[in-house]
C-alpha positions as CSV (number, residue, x, y, z in Angstrom):
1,X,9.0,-18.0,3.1
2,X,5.9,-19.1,1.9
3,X,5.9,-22.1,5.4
4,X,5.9,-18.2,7.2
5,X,3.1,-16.6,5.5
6,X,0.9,-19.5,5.6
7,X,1.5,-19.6,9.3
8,X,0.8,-16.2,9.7
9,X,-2.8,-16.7,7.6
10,X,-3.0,-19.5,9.7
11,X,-2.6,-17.3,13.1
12,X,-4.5,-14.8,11.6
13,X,-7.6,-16.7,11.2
14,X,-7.4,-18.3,14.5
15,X,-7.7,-14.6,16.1
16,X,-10.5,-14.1,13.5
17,X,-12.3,-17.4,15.1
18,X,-11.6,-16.2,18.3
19,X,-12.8,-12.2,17.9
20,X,-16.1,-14.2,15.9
21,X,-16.4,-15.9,19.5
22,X,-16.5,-12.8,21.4
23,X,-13.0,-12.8,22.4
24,X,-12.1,-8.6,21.8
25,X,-8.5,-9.4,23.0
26,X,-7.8,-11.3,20.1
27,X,-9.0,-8.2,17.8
28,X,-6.2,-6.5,19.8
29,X,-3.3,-8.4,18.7
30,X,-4.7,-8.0,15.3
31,X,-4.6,-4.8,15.6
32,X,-0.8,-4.7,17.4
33,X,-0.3,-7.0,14.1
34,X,-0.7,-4.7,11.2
35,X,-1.7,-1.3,12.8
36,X,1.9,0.2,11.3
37,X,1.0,-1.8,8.0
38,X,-2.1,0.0,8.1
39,X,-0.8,3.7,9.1
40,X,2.1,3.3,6.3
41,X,-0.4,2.7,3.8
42,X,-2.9,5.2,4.5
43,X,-0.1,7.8,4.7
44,X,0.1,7.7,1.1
45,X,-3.4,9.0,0.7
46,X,-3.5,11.1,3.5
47,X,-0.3,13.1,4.1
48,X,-1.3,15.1,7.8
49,X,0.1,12.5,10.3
50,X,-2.5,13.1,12.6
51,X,-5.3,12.5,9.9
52,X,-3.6,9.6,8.9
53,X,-3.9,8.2,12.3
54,X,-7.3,8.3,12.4
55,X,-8.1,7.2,9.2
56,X,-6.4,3.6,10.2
57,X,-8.6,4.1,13.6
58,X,-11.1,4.2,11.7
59,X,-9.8,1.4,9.5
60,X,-10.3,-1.0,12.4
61,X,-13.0,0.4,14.0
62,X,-14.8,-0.6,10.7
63,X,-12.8,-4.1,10.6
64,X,-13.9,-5.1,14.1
65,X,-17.3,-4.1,13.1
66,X,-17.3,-6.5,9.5
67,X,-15.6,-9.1,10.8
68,X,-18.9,-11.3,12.1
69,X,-19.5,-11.2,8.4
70,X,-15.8,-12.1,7.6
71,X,-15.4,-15.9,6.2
72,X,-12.0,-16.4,5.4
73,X,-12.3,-16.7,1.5
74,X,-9.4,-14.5,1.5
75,X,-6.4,-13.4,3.8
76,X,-7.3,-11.4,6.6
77,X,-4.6,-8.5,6.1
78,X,-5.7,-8.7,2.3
79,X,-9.2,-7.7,3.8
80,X,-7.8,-5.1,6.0
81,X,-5.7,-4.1,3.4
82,X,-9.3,-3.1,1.6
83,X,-11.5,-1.6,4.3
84,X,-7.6,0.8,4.6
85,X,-8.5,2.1,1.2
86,X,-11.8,2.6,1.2
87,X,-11.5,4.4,4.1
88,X,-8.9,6.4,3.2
89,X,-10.5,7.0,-0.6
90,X,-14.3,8.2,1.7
91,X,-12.0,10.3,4.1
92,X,-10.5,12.4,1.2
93,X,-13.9,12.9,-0.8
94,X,-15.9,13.9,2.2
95,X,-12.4,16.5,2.8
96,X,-13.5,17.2,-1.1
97,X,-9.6,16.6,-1.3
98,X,-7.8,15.2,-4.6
99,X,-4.9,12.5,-4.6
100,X,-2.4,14.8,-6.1
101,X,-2.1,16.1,-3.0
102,X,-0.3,12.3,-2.5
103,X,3.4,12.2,-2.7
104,X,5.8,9.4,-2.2
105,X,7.2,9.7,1.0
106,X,11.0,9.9,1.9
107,X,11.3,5.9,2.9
108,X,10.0,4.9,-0.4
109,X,12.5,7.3,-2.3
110,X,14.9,6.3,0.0
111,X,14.4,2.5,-1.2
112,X,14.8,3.8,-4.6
113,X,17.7,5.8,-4.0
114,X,19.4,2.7,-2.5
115,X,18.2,0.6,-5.4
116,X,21.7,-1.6,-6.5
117,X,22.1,-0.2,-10.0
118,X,21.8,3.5,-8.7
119,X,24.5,2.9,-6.2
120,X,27.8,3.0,-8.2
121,X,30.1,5.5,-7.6
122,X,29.1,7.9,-5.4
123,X,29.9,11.0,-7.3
124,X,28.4,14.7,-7.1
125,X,27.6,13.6,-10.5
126,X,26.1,10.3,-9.9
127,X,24.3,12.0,-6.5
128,X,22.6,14.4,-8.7
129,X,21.8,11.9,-11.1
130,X,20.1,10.0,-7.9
131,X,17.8,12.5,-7.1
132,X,16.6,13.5,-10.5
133,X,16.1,9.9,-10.9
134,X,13.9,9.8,-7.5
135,X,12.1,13.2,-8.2
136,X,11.3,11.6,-11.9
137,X,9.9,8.4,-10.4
138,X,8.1,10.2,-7.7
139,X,6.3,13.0,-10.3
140,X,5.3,9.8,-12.9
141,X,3.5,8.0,-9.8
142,X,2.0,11.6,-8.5
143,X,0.6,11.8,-12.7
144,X,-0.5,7.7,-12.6
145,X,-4.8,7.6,-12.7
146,X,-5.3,6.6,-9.3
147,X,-6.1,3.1,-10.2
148,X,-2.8,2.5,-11.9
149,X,-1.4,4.6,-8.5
150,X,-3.0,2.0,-6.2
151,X,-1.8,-1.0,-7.7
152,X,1.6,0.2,-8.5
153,X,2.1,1.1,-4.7
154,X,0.7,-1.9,-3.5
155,X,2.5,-4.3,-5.5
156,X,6.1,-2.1,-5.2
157,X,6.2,-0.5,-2.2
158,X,4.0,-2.9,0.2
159,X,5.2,-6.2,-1.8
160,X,2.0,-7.5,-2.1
161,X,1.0,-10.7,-4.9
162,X,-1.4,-9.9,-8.1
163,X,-3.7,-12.2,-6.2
164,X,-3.6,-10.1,-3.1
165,X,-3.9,-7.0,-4.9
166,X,-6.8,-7.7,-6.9
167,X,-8.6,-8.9,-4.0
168,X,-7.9,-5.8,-2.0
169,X,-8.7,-3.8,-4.8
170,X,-11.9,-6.2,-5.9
171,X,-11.1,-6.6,-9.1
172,X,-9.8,-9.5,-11.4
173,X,-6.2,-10.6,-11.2
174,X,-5.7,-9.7,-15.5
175,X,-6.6,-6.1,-14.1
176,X,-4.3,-5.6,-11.8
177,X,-1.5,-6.9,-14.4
178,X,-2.3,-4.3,-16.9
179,X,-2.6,-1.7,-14.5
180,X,1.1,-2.0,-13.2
181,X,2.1,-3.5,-16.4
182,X,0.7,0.6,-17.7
183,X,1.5,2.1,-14.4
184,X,5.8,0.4,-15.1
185,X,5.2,1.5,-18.6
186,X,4.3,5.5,-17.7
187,X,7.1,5.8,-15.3
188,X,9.7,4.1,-18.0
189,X,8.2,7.0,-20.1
190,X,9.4,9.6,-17.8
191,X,12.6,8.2,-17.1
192,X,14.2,7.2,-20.5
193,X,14.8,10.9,-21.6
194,X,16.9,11.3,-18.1
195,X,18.5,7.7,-18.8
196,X,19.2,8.2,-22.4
């Protein structure tokens, strides 16, 4: 696993090199590369579809434009994965918009729902149980300060590493711990009273 995400760094940088060398074809297999990556994320900020799109347009537009100043100190997509957020964060204050207009959208509910210790016996009971689980899960994330929100999504729904999460979110790696270690904390809060 790791052999395939240094390869894919490795890859990465060579079309960085490349793009840096004036060679815009390269920027388009970047973009091939992680544009879903990009979409799915900025979905969770922006919920229109169509908004969404062109906030990860925009995403790369800035990208292509940064990356002469690009040096590799850190993975590309972890770069990306920044300029996504910040664009996505400028879109919705210049909208004068609020994140708790964010919600959790049905894939991620649906990875909790088939989570192996919520998958016994499937029972009315046990069904219902299910998706007061998922609503509880998805209203503690909703209530999380957008921080906490950030870090929580980006470690458990995009499966990123503290490292890469504290450099997409420029801030040190101890940080990011507390904020999910908070983040896992306030949604345990909300769902112990359902658990018993």
């Amino acid at each position: 696993m790791k052999e395939t995400i240094r390869h894919s760094e490795d890859l990465d940088q060579d079309l960085v090199r490349r793009v840096q060398q004036g060679d815009k074809s390269a920027f388009d297999l970047l973009v091939i590369k992680y544009q879903h990556k990009i979409v799915h994320l900025v979905n969770r900020y922006v919920k229109d579809p169509s908004e969404a799109q062109d906030v990860a347009q925009d995403t790369f537009i800035k990208a292509y434009k940064a990356l002469g100043e690009f040096r590799g100190e850190s993975a590309f997509y972890t770069w990306l994965y920044r300029i996504a957020i910040n664009t996505a964060k400028n879109y919705l204050l210049s909208r004068s918009r609020r994140h708790s207009d964010y919600e959790v959208d049905m894939q991620d509910a649906e990875q909790i729902e088939n989570a192996p210790q919520l998958k016994d016996i499937e029972t009315p009971e046990n069904q219902l149980m299910n998706e007061q689980i998922i609503q509880v899960i998805k209203s503690a994330i909703e209530k999380l300060p957008e921080e906490m929100r950030i870090a929580i999504m980006l470690r458990e729904f995009e499966g990123m590493s503290y490292e890469e999460i504290a450099e997409a979110m420029d801030c040190p790696i101890g940080t990011v711990r507390s904020r999910i270690f908070r983040a896992r904390e306030a949604i345990d809060e909300q769902l112990n009273p359902l658990l018993g």
